[in-house]
C-alpha positions as CSV (number, residue, x, y, z in Angstrom):
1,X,-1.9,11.3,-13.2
2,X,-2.0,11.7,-16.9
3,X,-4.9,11.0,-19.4
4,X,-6.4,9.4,-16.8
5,X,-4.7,6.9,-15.9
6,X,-2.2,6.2,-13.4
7,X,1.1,6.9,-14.4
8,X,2.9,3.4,-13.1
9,X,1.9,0.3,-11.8
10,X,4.7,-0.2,-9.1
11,X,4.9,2.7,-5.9
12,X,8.2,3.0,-3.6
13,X,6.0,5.0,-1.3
14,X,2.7,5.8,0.2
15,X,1.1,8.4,1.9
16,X,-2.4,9.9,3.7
17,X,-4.2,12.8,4.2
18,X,-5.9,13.9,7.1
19,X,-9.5,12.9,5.8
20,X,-8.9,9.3,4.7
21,X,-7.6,8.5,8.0
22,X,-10.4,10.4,9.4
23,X,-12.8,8.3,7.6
24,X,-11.4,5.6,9.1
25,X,-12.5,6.4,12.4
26,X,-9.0,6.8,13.5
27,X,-8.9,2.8,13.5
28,X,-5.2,2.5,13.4
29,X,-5.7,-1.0,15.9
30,X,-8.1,-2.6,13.1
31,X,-8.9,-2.4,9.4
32,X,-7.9,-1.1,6.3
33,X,-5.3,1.3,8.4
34,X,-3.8,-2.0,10.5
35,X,-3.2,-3.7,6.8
36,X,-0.7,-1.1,6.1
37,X,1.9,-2.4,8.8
38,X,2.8,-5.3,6.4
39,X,4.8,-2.7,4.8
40,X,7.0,-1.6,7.6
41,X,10.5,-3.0,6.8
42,X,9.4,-3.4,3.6
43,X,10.5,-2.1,0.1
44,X,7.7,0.4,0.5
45,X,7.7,3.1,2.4
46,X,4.9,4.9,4.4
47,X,5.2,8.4,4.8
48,X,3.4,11.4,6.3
49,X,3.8,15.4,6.3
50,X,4.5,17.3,9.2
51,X,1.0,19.5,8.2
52,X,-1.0,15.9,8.3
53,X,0.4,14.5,11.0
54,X,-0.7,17.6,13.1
55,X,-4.2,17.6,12.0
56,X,-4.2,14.2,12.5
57,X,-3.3,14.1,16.3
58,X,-5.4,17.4,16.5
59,X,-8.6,15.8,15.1
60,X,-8.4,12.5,17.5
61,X,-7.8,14.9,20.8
62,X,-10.3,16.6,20.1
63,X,-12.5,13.3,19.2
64,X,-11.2,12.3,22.6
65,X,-12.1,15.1,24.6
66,X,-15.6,15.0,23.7
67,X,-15.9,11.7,24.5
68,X,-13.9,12.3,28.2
69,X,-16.2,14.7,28.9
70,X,-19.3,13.1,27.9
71,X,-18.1,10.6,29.9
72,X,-18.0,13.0,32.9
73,X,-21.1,14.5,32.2
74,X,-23.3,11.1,32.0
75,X,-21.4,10.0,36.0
76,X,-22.4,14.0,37.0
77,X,-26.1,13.4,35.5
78,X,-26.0,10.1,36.9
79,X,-25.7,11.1,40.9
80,X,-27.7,13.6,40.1
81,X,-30.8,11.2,39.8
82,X,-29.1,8.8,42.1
83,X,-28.5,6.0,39.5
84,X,-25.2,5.0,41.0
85,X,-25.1,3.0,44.0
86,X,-21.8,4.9,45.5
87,X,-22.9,8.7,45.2
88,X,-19.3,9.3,45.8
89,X,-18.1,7.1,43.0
90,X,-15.2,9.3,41.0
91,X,-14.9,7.8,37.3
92,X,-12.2,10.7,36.4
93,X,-8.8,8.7,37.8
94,X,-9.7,5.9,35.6
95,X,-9.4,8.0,32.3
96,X,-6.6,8.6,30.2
97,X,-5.7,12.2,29.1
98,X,-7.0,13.1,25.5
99,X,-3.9,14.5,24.4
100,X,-1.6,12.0,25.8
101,X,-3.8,9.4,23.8
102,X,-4.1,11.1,21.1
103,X,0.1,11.3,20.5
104,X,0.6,7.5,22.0
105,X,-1.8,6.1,19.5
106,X,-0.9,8.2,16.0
107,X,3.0,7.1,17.3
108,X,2.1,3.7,18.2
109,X,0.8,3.5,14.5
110,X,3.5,5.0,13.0
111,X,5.6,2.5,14.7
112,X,3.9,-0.4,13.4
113,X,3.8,0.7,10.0
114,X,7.3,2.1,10.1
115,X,6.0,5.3,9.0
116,X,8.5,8.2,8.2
117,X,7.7,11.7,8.9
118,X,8.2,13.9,6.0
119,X,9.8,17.2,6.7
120,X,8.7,20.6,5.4
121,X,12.0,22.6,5.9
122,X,12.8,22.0,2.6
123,X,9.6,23.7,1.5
124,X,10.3,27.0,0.2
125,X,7.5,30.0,0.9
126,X,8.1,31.5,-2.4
127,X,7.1,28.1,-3.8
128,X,4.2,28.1,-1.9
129,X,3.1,31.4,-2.3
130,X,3.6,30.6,-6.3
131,X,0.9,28.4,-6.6
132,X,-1.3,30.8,-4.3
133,X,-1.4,33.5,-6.1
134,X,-1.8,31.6,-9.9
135,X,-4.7,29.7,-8.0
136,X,-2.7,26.7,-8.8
137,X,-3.5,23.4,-7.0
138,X,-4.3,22.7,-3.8
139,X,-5.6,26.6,-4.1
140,X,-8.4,25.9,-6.5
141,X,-11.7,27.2,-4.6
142,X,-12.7,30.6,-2.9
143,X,-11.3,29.5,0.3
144,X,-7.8,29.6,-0.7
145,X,-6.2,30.1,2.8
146,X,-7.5,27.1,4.2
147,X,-5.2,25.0,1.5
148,X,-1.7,26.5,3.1
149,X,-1.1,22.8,5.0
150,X,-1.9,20.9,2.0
151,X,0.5,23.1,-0.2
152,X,2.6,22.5,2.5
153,X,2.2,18.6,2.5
154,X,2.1,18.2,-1.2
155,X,5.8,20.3,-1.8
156,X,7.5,18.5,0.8
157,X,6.1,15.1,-0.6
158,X,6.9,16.0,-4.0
159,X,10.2,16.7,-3.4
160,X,10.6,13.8,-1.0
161,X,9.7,11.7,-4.3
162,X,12.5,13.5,-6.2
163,X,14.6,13.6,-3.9
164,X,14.4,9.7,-3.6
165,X,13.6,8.9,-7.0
166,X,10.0,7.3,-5.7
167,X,6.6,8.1,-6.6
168,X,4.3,8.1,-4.1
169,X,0.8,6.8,-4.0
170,X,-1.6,9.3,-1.8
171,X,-4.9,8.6,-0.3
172,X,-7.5,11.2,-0.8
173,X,-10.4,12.0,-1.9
174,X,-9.6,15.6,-1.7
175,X,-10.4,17.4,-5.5
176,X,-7.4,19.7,-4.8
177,X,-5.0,17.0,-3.7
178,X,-6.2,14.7,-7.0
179,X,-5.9,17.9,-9.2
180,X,-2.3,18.6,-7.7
181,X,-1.6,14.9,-8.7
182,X,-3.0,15.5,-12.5
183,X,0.4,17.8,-13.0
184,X,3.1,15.6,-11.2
185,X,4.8,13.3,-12.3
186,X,5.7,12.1,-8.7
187,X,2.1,11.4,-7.2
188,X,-0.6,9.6,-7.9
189,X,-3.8,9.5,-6.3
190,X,-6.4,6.9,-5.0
191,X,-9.6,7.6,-3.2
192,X,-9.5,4.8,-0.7
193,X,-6.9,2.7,1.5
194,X,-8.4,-0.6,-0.2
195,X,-7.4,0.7,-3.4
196,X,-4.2,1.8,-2.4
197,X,-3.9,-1.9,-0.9
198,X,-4.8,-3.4,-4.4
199,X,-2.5,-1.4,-6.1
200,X,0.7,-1.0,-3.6
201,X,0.4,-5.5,-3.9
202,X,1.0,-5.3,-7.2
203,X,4.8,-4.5,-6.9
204,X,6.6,-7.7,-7.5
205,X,9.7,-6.4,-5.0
206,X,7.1,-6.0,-2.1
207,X,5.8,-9.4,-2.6
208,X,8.7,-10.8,-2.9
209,X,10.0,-8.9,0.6
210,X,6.8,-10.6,2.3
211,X,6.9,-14.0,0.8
212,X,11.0,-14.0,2.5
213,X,10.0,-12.4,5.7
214,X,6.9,-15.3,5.7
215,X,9.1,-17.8,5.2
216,X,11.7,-16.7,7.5
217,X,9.5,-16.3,10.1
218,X,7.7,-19.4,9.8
219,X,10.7,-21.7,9.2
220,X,12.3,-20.4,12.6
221,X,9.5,-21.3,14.4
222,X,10.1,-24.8,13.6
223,X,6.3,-25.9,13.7
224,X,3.5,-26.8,11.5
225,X,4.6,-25.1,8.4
226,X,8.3,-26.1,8.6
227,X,6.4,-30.0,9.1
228,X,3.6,-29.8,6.2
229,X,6.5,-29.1,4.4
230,X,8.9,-31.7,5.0
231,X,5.9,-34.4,4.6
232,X,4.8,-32.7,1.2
233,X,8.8,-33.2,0.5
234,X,8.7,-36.8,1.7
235,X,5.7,-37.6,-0.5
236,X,7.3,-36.0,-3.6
237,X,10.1,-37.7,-3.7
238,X,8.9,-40.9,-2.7
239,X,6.5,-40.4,-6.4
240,X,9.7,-38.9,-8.0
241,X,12.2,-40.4,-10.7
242,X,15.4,-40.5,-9.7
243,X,18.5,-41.0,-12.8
244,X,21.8,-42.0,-11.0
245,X,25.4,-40.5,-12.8
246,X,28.4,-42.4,-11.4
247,X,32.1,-43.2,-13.3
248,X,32.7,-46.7,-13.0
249,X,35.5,-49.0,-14.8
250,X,32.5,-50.8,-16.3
251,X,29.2,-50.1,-17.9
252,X,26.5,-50.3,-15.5
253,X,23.0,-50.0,-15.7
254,X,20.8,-48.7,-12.4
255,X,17.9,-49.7,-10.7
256,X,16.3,-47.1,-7.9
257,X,15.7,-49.1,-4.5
258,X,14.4,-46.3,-2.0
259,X,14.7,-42.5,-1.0
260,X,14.9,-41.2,2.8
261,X,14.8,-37.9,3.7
262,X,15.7,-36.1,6.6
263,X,15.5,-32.7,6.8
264,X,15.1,-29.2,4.5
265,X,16.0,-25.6,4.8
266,X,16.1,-22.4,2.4
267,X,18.9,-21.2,1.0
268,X,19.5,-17.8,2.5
269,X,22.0,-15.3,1.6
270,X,22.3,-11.4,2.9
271,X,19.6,-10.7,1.0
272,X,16.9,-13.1,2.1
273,X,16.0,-16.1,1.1
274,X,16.1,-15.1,-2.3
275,X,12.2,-15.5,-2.9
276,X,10.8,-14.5,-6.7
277,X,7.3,-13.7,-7.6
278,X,6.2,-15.8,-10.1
279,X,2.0,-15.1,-10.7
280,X,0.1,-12.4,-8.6
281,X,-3.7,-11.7,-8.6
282,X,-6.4,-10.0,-6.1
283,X,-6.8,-13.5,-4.4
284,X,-2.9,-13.8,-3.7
285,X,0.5,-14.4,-5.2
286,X,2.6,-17.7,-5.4
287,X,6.6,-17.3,-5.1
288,X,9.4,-19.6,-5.5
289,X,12.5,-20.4,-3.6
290,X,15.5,-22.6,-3.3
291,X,15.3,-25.0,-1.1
292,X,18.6,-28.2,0.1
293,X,16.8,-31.2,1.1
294,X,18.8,-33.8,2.8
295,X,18.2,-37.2,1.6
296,X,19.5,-40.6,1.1
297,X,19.5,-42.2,-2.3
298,X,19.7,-46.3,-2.9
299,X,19.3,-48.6,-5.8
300,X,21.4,-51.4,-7.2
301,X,23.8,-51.3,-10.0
302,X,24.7,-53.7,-12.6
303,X,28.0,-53.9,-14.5
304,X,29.1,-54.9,-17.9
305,X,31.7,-55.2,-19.9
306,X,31.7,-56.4,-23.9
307,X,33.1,-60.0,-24.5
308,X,35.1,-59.7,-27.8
309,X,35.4,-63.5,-27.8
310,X,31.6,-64.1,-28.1
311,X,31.2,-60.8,-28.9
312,X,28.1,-60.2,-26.3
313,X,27.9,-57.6,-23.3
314,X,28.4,-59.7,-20.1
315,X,27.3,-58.5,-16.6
316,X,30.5,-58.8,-14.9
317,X,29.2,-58.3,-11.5
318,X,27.1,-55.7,-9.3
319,X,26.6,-53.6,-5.9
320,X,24.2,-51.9,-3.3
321,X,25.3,-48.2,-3.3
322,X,23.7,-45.5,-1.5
323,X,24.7,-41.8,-1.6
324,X,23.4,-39.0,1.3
325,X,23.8,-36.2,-0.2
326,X,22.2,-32.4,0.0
327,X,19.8,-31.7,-3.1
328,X,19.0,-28.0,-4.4
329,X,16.2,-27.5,-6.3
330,X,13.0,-25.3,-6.3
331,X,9.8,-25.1,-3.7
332,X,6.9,-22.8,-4.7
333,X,4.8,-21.4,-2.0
334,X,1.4,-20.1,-2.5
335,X,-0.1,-17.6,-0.3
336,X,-3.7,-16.4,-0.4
337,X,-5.9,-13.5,1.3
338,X,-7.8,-14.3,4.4
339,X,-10.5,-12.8,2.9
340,X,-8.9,-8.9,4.3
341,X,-6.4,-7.5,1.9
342,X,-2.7,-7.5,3.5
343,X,-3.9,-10.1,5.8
344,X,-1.7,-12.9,4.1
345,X,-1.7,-16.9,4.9
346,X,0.3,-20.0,3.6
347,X,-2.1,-22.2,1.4
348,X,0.5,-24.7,-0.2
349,X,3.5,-26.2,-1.8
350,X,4.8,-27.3,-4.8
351,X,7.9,-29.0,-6.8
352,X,7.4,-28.4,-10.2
353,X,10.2,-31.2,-11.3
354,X,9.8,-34.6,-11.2
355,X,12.7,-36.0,-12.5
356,X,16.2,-35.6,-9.9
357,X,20.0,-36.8,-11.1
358,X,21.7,-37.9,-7.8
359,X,25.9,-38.5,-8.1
360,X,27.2,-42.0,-6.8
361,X,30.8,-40.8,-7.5
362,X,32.6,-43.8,-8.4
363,X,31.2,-47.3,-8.2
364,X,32.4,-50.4,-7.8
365,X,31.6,-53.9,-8.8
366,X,31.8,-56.6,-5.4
367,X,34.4,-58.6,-7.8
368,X,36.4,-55.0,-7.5
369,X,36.2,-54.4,-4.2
């Protein structure tokens, strides 16, 4: 951080310490902590030390042995006043073992998230030992030895961040970890996962990774939003303007008849659909991408050709053209908050033009033909 302020708007990365996910009650199922699996496959990364992720399973075993054997207590207290029916009623082949929980959940969350482990072999001891004895952050209180897995964490984050040219946005409230930010230029620090939230939804790249991965997902399904769609497209262009372009030996004049269409899809390439960004606030972003509606065109033309005898423009004749053809142009897609950041929904659609130029080729008068 410097003067203050956060050093950029837009993170590659994120990262915990063991107290913010602590804080969470180690909800990983629910919550601020289940938002952060919209970044998994994402342009963002979520990360983790080694040191963290140790505490981390370490703090919910032990969470979970207390609990296992209160549990055991309360069914030995309960035969002992003969509460249970079945005095020989065994409750302990029905419960899971605290440490296998404890690993199953952290990985199950790091699978959902995508979350990369961050190695601290790269950590050197002499770096570590640097900021130790210049009391340097994390070691800035008395008890200086208990900050050896946050040095720890912080290094191999740091050079993580160089390493991948990506600064990272950490959760902490930690006065060491937000000091050890105040002299990087790779980290930043925020106190809580909301914030983090806010601020990680502000890169244009990670919204833009959603908004394809929405639509994607949605369009295979083939159901309501692939339908609401194709009806707001029906009622567009049913209120649209339509200006015909055709070569013809004659002048000609149009007149629109009707439009039909049949069908839509986006236009994908490796990349995606090719979705931008185009306004973003707290409440939710709005994006916009190429779409090909298939659609059939007709109207009437009229032809004319000048008289030099009487020296007027005659109509000379006319015809009922249609044209299918497939149209590009532009759909914008608004998605809002479900009232829980990260927890994103489709509101609604848009063609911002109104005006469409469809190609007849070349016409022909009936007298032609």
């Amino acid at each position: 951080m410097i003067n203050g302020e956060l050093k950029m708007i837009h993170y590659g990365a994120v990262t915990f310490d063991t107290q913010s996910i602590q804080a969470q009650g180690f909800r990983f199922e629910s919550g601020f902590l289940q938002a952060f699996r919209q970044f998994k496959d994402s342009c963002i990364r979520v990360l983790i030390s080694v040191p963290v992720k140790m505490e981390i399973v370490k703090h919910l075993e032990e969470t979970n042995q207390k609990y296992h054997s209160e549990i055991l207590k309360c069914i030995l207290e309960a035969k002992k006043y003969c509460i249970l029916k079945n005095k020989n009623f065994d409750l302990y082949p029905y419960l899971e073992n605290p440490r296998d929980v404890a690993s199953f959940r952290f990985e199950e969350f790091c699978f959902n998230t995508g979350m990369q482990v961050v190695s601290c072999d790269n950590v050197l001891m002499s770096e570590v030992l640097d900021l130790y004895i210049s009391s340097k952050p994390p070691f800035g209180n008395k008890n200086k030895k208990n900050e050896f897995p946050d040095a720890i964490s912080l290094l191999s984050l740091e050079k993580w961040a160089v390493n991948n040219k990506t600064r990272i946005l950490a959760i902490s409230e930690d006065k060491d970890w937000i000091s050890f930010s105040d002299n990087s230029i790779w980290i930043d620090v925020v106190k809580s996962p909301k914030e983090a939230l806010i601020k990680l939804q502000e890169n244009p790249l990670h919204l833009e990774a959603i908004s394809d991965k929405f639509i994607k997902e949605l369009f295979e399904d083939m159901g309501e939003f692939y339908n609401n769609i194709l009806n707001y497209i029906k009622i567009k262009f049913l209120n649209s303007k339509f200006e015909a372009e055709a070569d013809s030996y004659y002048q000609w004049e149009w007149e629109f008849d009707e439009v039909e269409v049949y069908d839509w899809d986006t236009i994908y390439s490796n990349d995606g659909c090719g979705s931008h960004v185009i306004e973003q606030s707290e409440a939710g972003f709005s994006s916009v991408v190429g779409i090909l509606v298939d659609l059939t065109v007709k109207g009437s033309f009229s032809f004319f050709r000048y008289d030099s005898k009487s020296g007027e423009v005659c109509l000379v004749g006319s015809s009922y053209n249609s044209t299918t053809i497939q149209l590009d142009t532009n759909l914008i897609l608004n998605f809002r908050n479900n009232g829980k950041i990260g927890d994103l929904f489709f509101d609604s659609c848009q063609i911002d033009t109104d005006t469409f130029k469809i190609d007849f080729g070349y016409v022909y008068s009936h007298d032609e033909e």
